[in-house]
C-alpha positions, 0 to 999 in steps of 0.5 A: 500500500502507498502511504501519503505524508499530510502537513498541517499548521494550525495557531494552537496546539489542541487544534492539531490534538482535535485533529489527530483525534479524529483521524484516529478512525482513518488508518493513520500511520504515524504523526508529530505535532511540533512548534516551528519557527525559523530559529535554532534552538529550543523555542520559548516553551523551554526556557527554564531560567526567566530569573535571569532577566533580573540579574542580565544573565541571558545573552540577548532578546533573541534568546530570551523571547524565542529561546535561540541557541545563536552561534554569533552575536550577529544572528542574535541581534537579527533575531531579536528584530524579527517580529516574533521576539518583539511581539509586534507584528503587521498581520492581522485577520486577513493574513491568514497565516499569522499564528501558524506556528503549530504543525502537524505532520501525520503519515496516512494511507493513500486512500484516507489521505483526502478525508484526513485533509478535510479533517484537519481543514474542518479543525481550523488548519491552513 
C-alpha cells in the first residue's frame, strides 16, 4: 500500500490534538505535532531560567523571547528584530497565516489521505 505524508499548521496546539483525534478512525500511520519557527534552538516553551532577566544573565532578546541557541552575536541581534521576539507584528485577520506556528505532520494511507485533509481543514488548519 502507498502511504501519503499530510502537513498541517494550525495557531494552537489542541487544534492539531482535535485533529489527530479524529483521524484516529482513518488508518493513520504515524504523526508529530511540533512548534516551528525559523530559529535554532529550543523555542520559548523551554526556557527554564526567566530569573535571569533580573540579574542580565541571558545573552540577548533573541534568546530570551524565542529561546535561540545563536552561534554569533550577529544572528542574535537579527533575531531579536524579527517580529516574533518583539511581539509586534503587521498581520492581522486577513493574513491568514499569522499564528501558524503549530504543525502537524501525520503519515496516512493513500486512500484516507483526502478525508484526513478535510479533517484537519474542518479543525481550523491552513
Amino acid at each position: 500500500m502507498s502511504e501519503r505524508t499530510l502537513f498541517a499548521y494550525f495557531n494552537t496546539p489542541d487544534q492539531a490534538k482535535e485533529a489527530v483525534d479524529r483521524m484516529k478512525s482513518l488508518r493513520l500511520i504515524d504523526y508529530a505535532i511540533e512548534r516551528i519557527d525559523g530559529f535554532a534552538g529550543t523555542g520559548f516553551q523551554s526556557l527554564d531560567r526567566i530569573g535571569g532577566t533580573i540579574t542580565g544573565d541571558f545573552p540577548g532578546l533573541g534568546h530570551l523571547t524565542l529561546g535561540g541557541d545563536f552561534d554569533g552575536p550577529d544572528a542574535g541581534v537579527l533575531a531579536a528584530a524579527n517580529v516574533s521576539a518583539s511581539g509586534m507584528s503587521s498581520g492581522g485577520y486577513e493574513n491568514r497565516e499569522t499564528g501558524r506556528d503549530i504543525m502537524l505532520v501525520a503519515i496516512f494511507e493513500e486512500e484516507d489521505y483526502d478525508e484526513a485533509e478535510r479533517i484537519a481543514q474542518e479543525c481550523g488548519a491552513l
